[in-house]
C-alpha positions in Angstrom: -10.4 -3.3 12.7 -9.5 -4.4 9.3 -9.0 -1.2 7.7 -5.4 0.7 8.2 -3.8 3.8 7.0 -0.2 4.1 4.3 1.6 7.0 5.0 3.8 8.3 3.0 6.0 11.5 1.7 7.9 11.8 -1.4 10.1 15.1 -2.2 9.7 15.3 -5.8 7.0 15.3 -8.7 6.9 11.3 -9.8 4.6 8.7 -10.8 3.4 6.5 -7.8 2.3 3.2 -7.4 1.3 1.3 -4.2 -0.6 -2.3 -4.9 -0.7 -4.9 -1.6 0.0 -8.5 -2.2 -0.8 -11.7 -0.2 1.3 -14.1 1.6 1.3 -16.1 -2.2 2.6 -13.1 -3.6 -1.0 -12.4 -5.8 -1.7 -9.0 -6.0 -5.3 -7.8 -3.9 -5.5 -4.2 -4.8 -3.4 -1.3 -6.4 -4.3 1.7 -4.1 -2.1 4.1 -5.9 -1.0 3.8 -10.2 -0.7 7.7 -11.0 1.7 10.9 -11.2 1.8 12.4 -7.5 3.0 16.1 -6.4 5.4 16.0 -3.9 4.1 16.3 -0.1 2.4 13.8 2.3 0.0 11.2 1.6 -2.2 9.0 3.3 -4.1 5.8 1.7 -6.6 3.7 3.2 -6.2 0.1 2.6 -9.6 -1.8 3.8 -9.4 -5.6 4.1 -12.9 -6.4 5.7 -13.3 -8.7 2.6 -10.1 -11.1 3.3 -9.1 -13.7 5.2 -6.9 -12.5 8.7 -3.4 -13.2 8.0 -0.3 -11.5 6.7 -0.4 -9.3 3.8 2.5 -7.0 2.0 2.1 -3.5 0.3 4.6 -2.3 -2.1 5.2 1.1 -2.8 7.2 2.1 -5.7 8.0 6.0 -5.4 11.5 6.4 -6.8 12.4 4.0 -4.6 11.2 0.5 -3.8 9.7 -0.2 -0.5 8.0 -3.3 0.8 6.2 -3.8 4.4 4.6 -6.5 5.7 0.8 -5.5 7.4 -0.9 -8.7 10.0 -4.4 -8.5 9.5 -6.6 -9.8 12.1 -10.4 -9.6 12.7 
């Protein structure tokens, strides 16, 4: 299945942004680029047009996070 689900939760009002990359470091997609209440939030990142192989999403919500995601088909 090459689609997966970002969960996240921030605890105040801030501007989000959550863009995945490739192994190369080029960017694919921004997901997220805009001003977010706080709560809970869940993106859908689909990658049935890629190659399989490892992939990195960024999220930038006050704080900088970076995960790595293995997509395989």
């Amino acid at each position: 299945n090459p689609t997966t689900a970002i969960k996240f939760k921030i605890d105040s009002p801030q501007f989000v942004i959550l863009d995945v990359f490739n192994v190369n470091g080029e960017k694919i997609v921004t997901l997220v680029n805009k001003y977010l209440q706080p709560g809970s939030y869940n993106f859908n990142f689909d990658g049935t047009n890629l190659a399989s192989g490892i992939y990195f999403y960024r999220l930038n919500a006050g704080k900088l996070f970076i995960k790595k995601m293995n997509l395989v088909k």
